[in-house]
MARVO-518475 format. One record per residue (C-alpha): residue number from 1; chain; x negated, y negated, z; residue in one letter. Coordinates in nm, 2 decimals. Each point is the difference from the previous one (the first is absolute). Layout:
// residues N
SITE  nr kette      X      Y      Z rest
SITE NUM     A      X      Y      Z    A
...
//
This chain:
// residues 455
SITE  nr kette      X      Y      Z rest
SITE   1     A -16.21 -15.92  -3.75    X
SITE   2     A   0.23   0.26  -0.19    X
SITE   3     A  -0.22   0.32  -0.02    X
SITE   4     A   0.11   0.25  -0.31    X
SITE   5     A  -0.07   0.37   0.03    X
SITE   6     A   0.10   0.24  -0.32    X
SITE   7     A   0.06   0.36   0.08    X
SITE   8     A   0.12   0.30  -0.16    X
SITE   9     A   0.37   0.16   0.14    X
SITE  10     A  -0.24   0.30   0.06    X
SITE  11     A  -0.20  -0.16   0.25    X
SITE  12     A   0.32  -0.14   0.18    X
SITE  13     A   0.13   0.38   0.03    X
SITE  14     A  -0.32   0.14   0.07    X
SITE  15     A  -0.03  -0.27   0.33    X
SITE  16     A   0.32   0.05   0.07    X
SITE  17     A  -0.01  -0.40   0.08    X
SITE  18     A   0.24  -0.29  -0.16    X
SITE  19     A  -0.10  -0.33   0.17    X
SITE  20     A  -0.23  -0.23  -0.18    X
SITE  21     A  -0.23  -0.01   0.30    X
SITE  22     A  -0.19   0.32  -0.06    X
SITE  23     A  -0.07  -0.06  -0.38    X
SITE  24     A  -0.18  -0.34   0.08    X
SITE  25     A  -0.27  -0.06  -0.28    X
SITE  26     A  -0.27   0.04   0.27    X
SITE  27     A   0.08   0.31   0.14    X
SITE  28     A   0.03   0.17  -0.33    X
SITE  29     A  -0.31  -0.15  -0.09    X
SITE  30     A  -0.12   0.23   0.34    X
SITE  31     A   0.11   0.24  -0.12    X
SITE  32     A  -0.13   0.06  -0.33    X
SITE  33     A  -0.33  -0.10   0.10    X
SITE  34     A   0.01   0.28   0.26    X
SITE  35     A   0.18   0.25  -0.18    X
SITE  36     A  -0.23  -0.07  -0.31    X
SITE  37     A  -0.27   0.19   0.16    X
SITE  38     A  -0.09   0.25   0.22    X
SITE  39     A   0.27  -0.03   0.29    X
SITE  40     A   0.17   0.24   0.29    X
SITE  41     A   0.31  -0.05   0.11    X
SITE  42     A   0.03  -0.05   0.38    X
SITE  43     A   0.15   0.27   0.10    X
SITE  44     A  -0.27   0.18  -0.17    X
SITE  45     A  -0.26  -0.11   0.26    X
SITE  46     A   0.14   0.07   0.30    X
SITE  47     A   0.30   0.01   0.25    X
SITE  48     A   0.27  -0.25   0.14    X
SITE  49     A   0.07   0.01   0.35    X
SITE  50     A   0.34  -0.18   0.10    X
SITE  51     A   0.04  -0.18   0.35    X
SITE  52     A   0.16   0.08   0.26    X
SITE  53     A   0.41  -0.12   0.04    X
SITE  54     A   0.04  -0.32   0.15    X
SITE  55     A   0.13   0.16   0.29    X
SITE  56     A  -0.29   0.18   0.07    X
SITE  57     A  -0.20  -0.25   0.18    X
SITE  58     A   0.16  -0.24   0.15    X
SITE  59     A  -0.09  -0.33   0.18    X
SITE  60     A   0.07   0.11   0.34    X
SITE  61     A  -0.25   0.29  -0.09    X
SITE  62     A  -0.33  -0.28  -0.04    X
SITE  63     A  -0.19  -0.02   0.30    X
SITE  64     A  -0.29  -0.29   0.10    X
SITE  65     A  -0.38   0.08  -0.14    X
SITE  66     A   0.07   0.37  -0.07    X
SITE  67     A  -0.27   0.18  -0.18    X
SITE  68     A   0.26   0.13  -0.26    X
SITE  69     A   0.11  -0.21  -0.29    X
SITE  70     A   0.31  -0.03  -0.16    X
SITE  71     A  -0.08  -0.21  -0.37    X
SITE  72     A   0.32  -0.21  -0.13    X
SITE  73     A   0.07  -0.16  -0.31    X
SITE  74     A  -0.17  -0.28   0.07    X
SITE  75     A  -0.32   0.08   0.13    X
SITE  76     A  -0.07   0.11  -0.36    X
SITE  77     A  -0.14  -0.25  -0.17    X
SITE  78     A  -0.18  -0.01  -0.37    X
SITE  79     A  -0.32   0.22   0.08    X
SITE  80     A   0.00  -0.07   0.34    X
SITE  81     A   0.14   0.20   0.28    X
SITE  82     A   0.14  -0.22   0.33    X
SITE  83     A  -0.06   0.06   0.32    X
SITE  84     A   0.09  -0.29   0.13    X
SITE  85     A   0.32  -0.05   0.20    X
SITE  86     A   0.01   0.43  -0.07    X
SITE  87     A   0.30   0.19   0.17    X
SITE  88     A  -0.14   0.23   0.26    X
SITE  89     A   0.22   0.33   0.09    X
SITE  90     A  -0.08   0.29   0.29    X
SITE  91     A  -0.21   0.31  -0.07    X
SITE  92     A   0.30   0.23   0.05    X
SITE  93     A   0.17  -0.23  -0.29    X
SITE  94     A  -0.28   0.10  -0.23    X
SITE  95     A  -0.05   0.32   0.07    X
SITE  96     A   0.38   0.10  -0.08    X
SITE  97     A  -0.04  -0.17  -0.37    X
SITE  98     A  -0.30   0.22  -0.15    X
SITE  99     A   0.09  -0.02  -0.36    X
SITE 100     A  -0.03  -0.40   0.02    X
SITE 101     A  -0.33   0.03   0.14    X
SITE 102     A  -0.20  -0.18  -0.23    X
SITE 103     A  -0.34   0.10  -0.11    X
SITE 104     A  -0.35  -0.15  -0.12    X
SITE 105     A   0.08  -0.19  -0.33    X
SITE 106     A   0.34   0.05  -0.06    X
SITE 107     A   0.16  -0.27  -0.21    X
SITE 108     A   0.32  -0.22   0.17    X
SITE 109     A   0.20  -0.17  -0.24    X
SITE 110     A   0.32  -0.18   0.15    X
SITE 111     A   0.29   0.08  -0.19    X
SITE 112     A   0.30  -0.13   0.17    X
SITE 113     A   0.05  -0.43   0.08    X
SITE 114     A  -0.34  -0.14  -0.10    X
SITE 115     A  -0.11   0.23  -0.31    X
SITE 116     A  -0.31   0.10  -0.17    X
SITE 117     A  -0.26  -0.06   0.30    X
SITE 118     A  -0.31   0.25   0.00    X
SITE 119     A  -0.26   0.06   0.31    X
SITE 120     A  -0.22   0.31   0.03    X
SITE 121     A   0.02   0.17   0.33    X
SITE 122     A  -0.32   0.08   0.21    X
SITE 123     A  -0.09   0.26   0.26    X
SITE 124     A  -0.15  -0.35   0.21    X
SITE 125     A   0.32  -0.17   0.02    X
SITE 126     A   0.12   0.26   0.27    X
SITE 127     A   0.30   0.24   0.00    X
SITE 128     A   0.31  -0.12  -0.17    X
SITE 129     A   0.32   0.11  -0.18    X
SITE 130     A   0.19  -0.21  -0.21    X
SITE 131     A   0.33  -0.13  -0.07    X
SITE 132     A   0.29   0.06  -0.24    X
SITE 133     A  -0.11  -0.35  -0.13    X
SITE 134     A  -0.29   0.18  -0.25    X
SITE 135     A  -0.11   0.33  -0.11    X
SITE 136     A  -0.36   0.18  -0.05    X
SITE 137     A  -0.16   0.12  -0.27    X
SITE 138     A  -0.26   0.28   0.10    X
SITE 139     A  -0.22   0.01  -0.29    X
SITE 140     A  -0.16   0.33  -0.11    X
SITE 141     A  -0.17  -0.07  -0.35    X
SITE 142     A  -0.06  -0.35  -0.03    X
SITE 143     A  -0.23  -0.22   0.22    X
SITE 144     A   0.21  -0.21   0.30    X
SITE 145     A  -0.18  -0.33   0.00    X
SITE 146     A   0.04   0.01  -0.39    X
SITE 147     A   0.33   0.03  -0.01    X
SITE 148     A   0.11  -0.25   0.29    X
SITE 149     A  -0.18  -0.21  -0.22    X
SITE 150     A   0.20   0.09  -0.33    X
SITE 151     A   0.34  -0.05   0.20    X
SITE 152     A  -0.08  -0.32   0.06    X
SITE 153     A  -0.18  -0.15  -0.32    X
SITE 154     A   0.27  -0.20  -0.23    X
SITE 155     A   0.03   0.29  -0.22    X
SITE 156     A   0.12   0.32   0.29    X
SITE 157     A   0.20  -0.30   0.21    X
SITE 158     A   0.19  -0.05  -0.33    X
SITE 159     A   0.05   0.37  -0.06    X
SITE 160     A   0.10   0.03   0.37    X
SITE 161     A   0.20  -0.29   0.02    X
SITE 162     A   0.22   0.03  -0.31    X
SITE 163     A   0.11   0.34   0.23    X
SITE 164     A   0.21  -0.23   0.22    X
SITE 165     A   0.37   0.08   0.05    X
SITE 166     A   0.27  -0.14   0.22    X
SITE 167     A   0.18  -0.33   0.00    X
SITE 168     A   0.00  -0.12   0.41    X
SITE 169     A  -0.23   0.31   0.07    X
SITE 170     A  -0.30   0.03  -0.21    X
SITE 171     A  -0.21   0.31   0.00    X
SITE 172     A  -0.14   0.26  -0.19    X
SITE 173     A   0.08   0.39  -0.13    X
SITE 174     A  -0.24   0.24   0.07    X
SITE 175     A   0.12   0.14  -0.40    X
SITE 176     A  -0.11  -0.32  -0.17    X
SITE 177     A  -0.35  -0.06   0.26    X
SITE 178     A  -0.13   0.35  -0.14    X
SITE 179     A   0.03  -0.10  -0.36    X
SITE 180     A  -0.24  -0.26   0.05    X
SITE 181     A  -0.29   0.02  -0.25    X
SITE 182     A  -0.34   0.01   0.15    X
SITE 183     A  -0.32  -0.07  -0.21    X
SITE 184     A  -0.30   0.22   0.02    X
SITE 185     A  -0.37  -0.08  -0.03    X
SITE 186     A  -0.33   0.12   0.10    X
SITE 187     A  -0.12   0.09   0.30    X
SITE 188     A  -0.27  -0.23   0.01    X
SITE 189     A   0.29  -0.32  -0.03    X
SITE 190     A   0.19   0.17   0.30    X
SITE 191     A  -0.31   0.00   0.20    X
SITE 192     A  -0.03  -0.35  -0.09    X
SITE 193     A   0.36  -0.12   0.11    X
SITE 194     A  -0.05   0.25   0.30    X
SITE 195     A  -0.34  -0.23   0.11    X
SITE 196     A   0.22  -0.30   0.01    X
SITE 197     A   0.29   0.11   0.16    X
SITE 198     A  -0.25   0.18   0.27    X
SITE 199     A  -0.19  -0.33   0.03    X
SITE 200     A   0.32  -0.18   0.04    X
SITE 201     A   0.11   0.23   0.30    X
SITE 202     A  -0.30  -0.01   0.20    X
SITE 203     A   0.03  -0.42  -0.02    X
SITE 204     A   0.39   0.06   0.12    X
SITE 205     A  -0.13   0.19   0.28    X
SITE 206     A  -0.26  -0.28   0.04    X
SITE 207     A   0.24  -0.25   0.05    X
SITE 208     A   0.25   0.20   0.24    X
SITE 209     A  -0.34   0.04   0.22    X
SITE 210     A  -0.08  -0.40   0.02    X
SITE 211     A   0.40  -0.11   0.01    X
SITE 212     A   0.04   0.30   0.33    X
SITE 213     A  -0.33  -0.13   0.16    X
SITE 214     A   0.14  -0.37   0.02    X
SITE 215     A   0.33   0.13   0.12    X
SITE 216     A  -0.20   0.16   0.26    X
SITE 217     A  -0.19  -0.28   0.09    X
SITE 218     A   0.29  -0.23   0.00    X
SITE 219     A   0.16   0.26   0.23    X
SITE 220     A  -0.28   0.06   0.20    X
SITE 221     A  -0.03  -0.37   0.12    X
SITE 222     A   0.34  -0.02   0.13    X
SITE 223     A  -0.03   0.33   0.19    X
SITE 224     A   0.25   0.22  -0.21    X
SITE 225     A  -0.24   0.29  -0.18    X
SITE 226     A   0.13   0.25   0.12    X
SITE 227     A   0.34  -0.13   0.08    X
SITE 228     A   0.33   0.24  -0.09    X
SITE 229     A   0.32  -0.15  -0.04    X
SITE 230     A   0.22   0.16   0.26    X
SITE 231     A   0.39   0.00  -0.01    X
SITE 232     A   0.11  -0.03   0.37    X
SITE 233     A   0.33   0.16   0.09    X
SITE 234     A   0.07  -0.21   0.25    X
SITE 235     A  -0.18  -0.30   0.20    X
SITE 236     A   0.17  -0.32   0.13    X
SITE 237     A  -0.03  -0.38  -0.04    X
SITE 238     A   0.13  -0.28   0.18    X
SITE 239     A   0.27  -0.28  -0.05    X
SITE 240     A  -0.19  -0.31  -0.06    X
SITE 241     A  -0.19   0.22  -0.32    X
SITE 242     A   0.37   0.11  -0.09    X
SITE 243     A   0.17  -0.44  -0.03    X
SITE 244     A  -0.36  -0.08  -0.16    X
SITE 245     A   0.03   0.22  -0.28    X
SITE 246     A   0.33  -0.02  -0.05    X
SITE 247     A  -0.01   0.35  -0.08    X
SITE 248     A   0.20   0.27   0.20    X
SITE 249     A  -0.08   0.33  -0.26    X
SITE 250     A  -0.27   0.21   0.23    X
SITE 251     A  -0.19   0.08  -0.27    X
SITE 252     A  -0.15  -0.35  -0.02    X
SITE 253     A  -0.14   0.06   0.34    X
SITE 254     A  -0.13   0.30  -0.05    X
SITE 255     A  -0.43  -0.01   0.18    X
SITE 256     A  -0.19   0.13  -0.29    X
SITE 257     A   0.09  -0.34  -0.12    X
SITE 258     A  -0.08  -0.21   0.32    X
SITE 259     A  -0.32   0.18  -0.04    X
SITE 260     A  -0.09  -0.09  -0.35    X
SITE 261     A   0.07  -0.39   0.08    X
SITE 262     A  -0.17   0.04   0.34    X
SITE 263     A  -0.29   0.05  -0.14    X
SITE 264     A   0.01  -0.25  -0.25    X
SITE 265     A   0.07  -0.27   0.30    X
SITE 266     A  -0.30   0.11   0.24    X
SITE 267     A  -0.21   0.02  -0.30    X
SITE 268     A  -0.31  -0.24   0.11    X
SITE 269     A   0.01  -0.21  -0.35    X
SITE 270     A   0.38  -0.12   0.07    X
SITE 271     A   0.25   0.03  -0.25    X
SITE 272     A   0.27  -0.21  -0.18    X
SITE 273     A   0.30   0.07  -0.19    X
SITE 274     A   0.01   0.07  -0.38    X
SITE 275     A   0.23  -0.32  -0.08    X
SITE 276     A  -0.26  -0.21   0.16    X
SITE 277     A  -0.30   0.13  -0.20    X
SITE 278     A   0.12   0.06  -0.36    X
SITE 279     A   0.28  -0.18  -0.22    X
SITE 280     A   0.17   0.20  -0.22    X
SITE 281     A   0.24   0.01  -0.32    X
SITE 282     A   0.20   0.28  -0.13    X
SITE 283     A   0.03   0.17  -0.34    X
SITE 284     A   0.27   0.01  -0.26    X
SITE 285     A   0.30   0.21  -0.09    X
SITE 286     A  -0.01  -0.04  -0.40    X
SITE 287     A   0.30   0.26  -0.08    X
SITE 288     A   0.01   0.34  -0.19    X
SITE 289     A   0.14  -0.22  -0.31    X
SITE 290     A  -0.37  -0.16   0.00    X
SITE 291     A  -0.21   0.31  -0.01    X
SITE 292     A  -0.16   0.02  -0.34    X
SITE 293     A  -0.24   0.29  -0.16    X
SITE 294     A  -0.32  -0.20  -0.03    X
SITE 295     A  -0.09  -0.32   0.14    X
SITE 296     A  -0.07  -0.15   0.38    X
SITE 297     A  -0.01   0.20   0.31    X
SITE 298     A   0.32   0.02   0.27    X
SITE 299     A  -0.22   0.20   0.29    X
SITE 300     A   0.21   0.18   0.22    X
SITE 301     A  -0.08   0.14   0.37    X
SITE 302     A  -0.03   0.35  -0.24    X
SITE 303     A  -0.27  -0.14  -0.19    X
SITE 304     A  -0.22  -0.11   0.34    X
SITE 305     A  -0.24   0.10   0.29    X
SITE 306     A  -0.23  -0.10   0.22    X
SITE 307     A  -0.27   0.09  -0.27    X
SITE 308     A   0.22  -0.26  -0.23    X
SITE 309     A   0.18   0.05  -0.36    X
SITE 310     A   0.07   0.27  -0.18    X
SITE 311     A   0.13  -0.06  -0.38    X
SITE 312     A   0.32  -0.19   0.04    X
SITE 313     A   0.32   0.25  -0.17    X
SITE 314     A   0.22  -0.32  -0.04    X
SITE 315     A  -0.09  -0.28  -0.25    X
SITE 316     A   0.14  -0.34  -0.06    X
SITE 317     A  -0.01  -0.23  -0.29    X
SITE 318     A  -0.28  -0.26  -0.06    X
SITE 319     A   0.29  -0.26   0.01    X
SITE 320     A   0.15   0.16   0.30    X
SITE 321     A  -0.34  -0.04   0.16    X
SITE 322     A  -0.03  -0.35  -0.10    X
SITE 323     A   0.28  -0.14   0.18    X
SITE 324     A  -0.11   0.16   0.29    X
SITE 325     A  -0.37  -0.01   0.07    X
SITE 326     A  -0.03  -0.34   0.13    X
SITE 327     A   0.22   0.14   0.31    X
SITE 328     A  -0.07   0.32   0.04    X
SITE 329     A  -0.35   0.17  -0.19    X
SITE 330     A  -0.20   0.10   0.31    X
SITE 331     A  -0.35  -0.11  -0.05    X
SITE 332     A  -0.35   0.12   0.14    X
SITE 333     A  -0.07  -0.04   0.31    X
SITE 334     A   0.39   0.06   0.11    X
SITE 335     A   0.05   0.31   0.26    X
SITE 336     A   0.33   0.18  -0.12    X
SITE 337     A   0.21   0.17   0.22    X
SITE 338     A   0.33   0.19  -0.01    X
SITE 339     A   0.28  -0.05   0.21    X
SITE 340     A   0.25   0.23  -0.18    X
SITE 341     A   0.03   0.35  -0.09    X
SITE 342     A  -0.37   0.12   0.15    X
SITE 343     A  -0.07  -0.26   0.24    X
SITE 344     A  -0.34  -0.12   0.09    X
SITE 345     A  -0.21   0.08  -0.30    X
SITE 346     A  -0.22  -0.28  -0.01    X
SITE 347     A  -0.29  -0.09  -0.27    X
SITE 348     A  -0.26  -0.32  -0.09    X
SITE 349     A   0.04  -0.07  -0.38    X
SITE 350     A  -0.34  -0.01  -0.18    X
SITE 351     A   0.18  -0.17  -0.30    X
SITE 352     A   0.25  -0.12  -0.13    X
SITE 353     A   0.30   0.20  -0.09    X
SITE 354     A   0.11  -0.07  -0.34    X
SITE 355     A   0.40   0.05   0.10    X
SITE 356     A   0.20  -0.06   0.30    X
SITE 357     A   0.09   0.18   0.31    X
SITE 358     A   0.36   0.13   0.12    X
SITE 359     A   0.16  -0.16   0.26    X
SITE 360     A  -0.12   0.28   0.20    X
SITE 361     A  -0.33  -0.14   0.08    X
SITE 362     A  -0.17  -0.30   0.21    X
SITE 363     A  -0.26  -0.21  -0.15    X
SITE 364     A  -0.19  -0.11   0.28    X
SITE 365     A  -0.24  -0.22   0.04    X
SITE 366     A  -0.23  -0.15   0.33    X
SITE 367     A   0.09  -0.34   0.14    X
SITE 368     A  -0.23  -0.25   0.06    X
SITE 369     A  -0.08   0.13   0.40    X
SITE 370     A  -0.11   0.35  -0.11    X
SITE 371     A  -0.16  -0.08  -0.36    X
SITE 372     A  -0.33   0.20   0.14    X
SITE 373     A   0.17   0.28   0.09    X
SITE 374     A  -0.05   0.25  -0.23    X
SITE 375     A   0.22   0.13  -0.22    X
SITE 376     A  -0.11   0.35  -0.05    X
SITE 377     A   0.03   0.06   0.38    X
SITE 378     A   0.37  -0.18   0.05    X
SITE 379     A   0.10   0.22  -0.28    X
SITE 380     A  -0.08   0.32   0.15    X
SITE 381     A   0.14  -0.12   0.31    X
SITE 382     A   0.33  -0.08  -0.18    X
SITE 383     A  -0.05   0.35  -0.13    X
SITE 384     A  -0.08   0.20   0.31    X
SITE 385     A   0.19   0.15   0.26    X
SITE 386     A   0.01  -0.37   0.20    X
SITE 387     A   0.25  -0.12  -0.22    X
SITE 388     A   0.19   0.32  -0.10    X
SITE 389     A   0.10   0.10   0.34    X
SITE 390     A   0.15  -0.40   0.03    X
SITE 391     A   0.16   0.06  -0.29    X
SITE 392     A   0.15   0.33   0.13    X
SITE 393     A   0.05  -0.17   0.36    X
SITE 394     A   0.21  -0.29  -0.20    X
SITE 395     A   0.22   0.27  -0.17    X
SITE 396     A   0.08   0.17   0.31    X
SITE 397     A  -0.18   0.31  -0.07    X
SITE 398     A   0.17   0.05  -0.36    X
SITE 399     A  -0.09  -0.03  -0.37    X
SITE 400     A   0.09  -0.31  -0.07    X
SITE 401     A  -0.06  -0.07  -0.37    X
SITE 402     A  -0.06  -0.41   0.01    X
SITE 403     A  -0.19  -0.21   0.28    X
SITE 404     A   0.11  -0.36   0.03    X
SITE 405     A  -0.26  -0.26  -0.10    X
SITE 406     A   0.08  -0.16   0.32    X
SITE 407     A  -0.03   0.33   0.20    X
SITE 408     A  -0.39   0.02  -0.17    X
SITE 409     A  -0.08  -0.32   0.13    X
SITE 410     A   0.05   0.12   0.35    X
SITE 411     A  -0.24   0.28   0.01    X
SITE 412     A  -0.27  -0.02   0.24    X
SITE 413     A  -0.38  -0.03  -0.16    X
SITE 414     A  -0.30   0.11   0.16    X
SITE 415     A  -0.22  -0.24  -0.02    X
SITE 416     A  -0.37   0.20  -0.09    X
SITE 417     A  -0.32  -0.11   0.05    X
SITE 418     A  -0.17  -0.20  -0.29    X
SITE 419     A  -0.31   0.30  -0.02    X
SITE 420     A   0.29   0.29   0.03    X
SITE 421     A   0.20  -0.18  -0.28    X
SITE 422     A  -0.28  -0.02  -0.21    X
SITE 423     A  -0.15   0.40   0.03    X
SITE 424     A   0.40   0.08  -0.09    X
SITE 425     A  -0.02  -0.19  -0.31    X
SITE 426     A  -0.29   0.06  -0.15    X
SITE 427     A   0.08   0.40   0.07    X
SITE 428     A   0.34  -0.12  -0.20    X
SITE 429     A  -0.18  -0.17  -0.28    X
SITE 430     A  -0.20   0.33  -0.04    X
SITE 431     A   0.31   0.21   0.01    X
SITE 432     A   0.20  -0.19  -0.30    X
SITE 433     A  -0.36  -0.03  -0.20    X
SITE 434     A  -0.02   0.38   0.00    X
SITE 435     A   0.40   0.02  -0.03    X
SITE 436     A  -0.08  -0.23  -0.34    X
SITE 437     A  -0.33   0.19  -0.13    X
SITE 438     A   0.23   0.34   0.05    X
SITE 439     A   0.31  -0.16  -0.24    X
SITE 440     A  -0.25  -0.13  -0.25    X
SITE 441     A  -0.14   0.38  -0.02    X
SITE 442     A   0.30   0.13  -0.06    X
SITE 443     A   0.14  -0.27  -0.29    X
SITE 444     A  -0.38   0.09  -0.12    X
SITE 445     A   0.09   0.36   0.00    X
SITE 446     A   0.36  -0.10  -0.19    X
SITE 447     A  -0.20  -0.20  -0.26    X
SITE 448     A  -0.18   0.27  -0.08    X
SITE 449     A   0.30   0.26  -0.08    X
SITE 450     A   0.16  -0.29  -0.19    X
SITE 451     A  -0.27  -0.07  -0.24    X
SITE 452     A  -0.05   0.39  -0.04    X
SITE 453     A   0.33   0.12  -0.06    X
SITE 454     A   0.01  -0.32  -0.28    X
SITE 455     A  -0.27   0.13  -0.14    X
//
């Protein structure tokens, strides 16, 4: 539908923007309500802190379960910090970067690719830095939980988004970020917000507990706790391994894979190969041309992780969506995993998604043999290092950007006992229930700005 926005030359001049985009109806309607009454401007209430150049960190600077962090793009998510899949780099790496140390609730807000995402920083997530992909805000006279919040209600995601420049780039300016209004209220309705978001972080830090303890205990009963991945220089291996193969790259032969699939042969429960225990269909490439401001969800490997979907940034039409649900809406009950882009994020649906999935994803589901194995368990070990390292083993040590289906079906399946499998998923089950009761704080706490700033 045609939207019509009436403005004053003035207000062109005084933005200093042309394109129709930034006077949408809603966002001036932000604005005024904002602006109306008493309101800071950003840069009023703290400080911007820049990331580091690209260059600065670079892959071949992440090391293997390092206690120092280094936060990308996407592992900011709407309220919600990630640590999952989390870039690891050496102590002497973060010691030579002081000023992108980041400290107890500083605001990330990514700023180049995927725009407008918010997550509050804690002391308890560990020591990171973070990437050229988002900036901080280090507040001084407003409250940090409150304004996470703000930034991501309808009204500051408006203000922020209408910020956007760039036509194959998108990002921000720092200039136009800082002349974002900012509401003020009491102090008693920042305390409030502040209870929610608070609430909200000690159920995220719930859920990482219960999700690490079955990863643990999935670990545990295949003998690798405490196993390291080790990168031998050199080692040996013989003909017959070479012809069966048909692989002749040494990487593919490198032990700390043999190890990993070693294990998961002796293991006492047997095993069996993915293609023999779940059936699978893949997603849909619908096209850039399709993508439409409101409607249906197109979930992208961006918008997922183990702890399941964030808010889709791609829609699709309803009609769009009706030609192709029969085929390809996953449904509950589905376990979804990715075989392109970040390989081996794997997730049980609770519902239905109202959308469809790129062709980026598996839709998996258990065949008739295995229909009491349980999911929860299958999917972590989809997700876990058994599966990752046979994915790195199949590219021959590289990043390879897209697994074969048939490639999937060939990964070897440890077979867990029936009383293990169950402790894992029911620790799972509590992890995404306390994952769920943390979002719905934290739309609560949105709610609640919304209906006070339209007051």
């Amino acid at each position: 539908m045609a939207q019509i926005s009436y403005i004053k030359y003035t207000n062109i001049k005084e933005a200093r923007r042309y394109d129709a985009e930034y006077f949408k109806p809603f966002n001036l309607h932000a604005e005024k309500l904002i602006t109306n009454s008493n309101f800071s401007y950003l840069e009023t209430l703290g400080k911007f802190i820049i990331g580091p150049f690209g260059s600065t960190v670079k892959v071949e600077d992440y090391v293997e379960k390092a206690k120092y962090k280094y936060i990308r793009g996407k592992d900011i998510k709407n309220g919600i910090l990630s640590d999952v899949d989390n870039s690891a780099i050496t102590k002497e790496k973060f010691d030579s970067l002081p000023r992108y140390h980041l400290k107890n609730n500083d605001i990330l807000i990514t700023v180049v690719g995927t725009l407008g995402n918010v997550a509050i920083y804690r002391d308890s997530f560990g020591p990171a830095i973070f990437s050229c992909k988002s900036t901080v805000f280090r507040t001084n006279k407003i409250d940090p939980e409150f304004l996470m919040i703000y930034l991501d209600t309808k009204f500051g995601k408006s203000l922020l988004m209408r910020n956007e420049r760039g036509a194959i780039q998108k990002g921000f300016n720092l200039p136009d970020l800082k002349k974002i209004p900012v509401p003020t209220f009491t102090d008693g309705f920042y305390k409030t917000i502040n209870n929610f978001v608070s609430l909200s972080h000690q159920k995220q830090t719930q859920s990482k507990t219960f999700y690490r303890e079955a990863e643990e205990l999935l670990l545990a009963e295949l003998g690798l706790l405490d196993y390291l991945v080790k990168h031998e220089l050199t080692f040996s291996t013989t003909k017959k391994e070479i012809e069966e193969a048909h692989r002749y790259d040494s990487e593919y032969f490198q032990p700390k894979y043999a190890k990993i699939i070693k294990k998961i042969e002796e293991y006492e429960g047997g095993w069996d190969i993915a293609g023999e225990m779940v059936k699978w269909k893949k997603g849909v490439e619908v096209g850039t041309d399709t993508y439409t401001e409101t409607g249906k969800d197109f979930v992208r490997v961006s918008d997922f992780s183990v702890f399941g979907l964030a808010e889709s940034n791609r829609k699709i039409s309803d009609q769009t969506f009706e030609e192709l649900k029969k085929n390809y809406q996953p449904k509950q009950g589905e376990i979804l995993f990715t075989k392109d882009g970040t390989i081996g994020i794997s997730y049980v649906l609770k519902e239905d998604i109202q959308g469809v999935l790129s062709g980026a994803f598996l839709r998996l589901t258990l065949k008739e043999k295995y229909q009491d194995f349980e999911k929860e368990c299958l999917s972590l070990i989809f997700s876990s290092i058994l599966c990752k390292m046979q994915v790195e083993k199949l590219s021959g040590g590289a990043l390879i950007a897209h697994l074969k289906p048939s490639d999937f079906e060939t990964f070897k399946i440890p077979l867990i006992k029936p009383s293990i499998q169950k402790q894992i998923a029911l620790k799972i089950q509590e992890s995404h229930r306390l994952r769920k009761e943390s979002k719905d704080l934290l739309e609560e706490a949105k709610r609640k700005v919304e209906e006070e700033i339209e007051k």
